[in-house]
N, C-alpha and C positions, 0 to 999 in steps of 0.2 A: 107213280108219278113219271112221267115225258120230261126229257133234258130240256125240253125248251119250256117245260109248263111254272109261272111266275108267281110261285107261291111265297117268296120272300125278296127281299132287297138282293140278296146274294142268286138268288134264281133268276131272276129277272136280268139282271147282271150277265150272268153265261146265257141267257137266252137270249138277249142281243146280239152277242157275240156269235152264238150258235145257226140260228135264223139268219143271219149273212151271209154263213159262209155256204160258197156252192158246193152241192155232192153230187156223187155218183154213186146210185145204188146195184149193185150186183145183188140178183134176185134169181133162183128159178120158180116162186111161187108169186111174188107181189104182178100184177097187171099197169100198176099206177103207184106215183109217190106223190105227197103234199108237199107245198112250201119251193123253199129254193132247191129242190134238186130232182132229178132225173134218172129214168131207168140206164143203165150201161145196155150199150149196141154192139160195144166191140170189147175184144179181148180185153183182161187186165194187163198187158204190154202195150197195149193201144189206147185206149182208155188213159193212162198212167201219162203217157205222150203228150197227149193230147191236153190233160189236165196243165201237166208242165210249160206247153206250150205256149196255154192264157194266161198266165200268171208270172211273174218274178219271187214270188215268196212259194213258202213249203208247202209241200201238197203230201197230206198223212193218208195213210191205211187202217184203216178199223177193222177189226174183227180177225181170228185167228186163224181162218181160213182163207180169207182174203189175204190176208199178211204175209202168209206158208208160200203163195203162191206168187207174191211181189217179192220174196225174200228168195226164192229158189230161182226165179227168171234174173235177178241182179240188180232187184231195180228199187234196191234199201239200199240209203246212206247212214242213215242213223236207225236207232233204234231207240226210243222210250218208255220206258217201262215202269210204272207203280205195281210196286208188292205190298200187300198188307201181311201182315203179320201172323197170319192161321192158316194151320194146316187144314183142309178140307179133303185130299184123299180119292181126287176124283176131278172128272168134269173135261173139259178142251183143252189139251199143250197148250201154252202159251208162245213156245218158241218151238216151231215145225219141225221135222225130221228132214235134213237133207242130203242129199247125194255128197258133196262135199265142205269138209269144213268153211266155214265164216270166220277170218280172223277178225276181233274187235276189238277197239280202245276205249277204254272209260275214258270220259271227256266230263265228264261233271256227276256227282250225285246229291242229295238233299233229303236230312231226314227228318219227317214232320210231326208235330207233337202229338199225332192222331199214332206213331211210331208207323206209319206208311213210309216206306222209303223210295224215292225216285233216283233211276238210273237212265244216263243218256251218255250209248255208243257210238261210237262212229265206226264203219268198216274199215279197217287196217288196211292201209294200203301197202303196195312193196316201193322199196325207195327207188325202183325203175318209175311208177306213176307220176 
């Protein structure tokens, strides 16, 4: 099943939501994307800018490689995170390897009767900032 495809009241729901919002797809294999969004032209420092620019509200990163690469350039404020609850032993970091530490503040968490927990960071500033 596709995040946008409306197979209940609740799908339907985040797929309006989802289908609104504009994206930017970083690809080296796709030629074309459907709907509201667009292949990326320019770096993800440029790109990110740029998203920033049209907008007054947040502008998210998906995917873990994308994220590695927004996170090591400086250009996370927060960080959101859902964990479920099994080990699996495998598969893409979630949070990249970087050159140097990220200090980070818990600013909120929430834990859902699915026992998925949600974490949301914000980068530590120094009280010079």
């Amino acid at each position: 099943m596709l995040p946008w495809e409306r197979d209940n009241e609740l799908g339907a729901a985040f797929a309006d939501v989802w289908c609104a919002l504009p994206k930017v797809v970083f690809s080296r294999t796709l030629d074309s994307v459907q709907g509201n969004a667009r292949l990326a032209e320019a770096s993800v420092a440029d790109e990110a800018a740029a998203a920033l620019d049209a907008t007054d509200k947040d502008v998210s990163i998906g995917g873990a490689g994308l994220a590695a690469a927004a996170i090591e350039l400086g250009l996370v404020d927060e960080l959101r995170m859902f964990r479920n609850p099994v080990v699996i032993g495998g598969g893409t970091p979630f949070l990249p390897p970087v050159t140097e530490d990220v200090p980070l503040d818990l600013i909120e968490t929430r834990t859902f009767g699915s026992r998925v927990i949600y974490e949301r960071y914000r980068r530590a500033r120094d009280e010079s900032d």
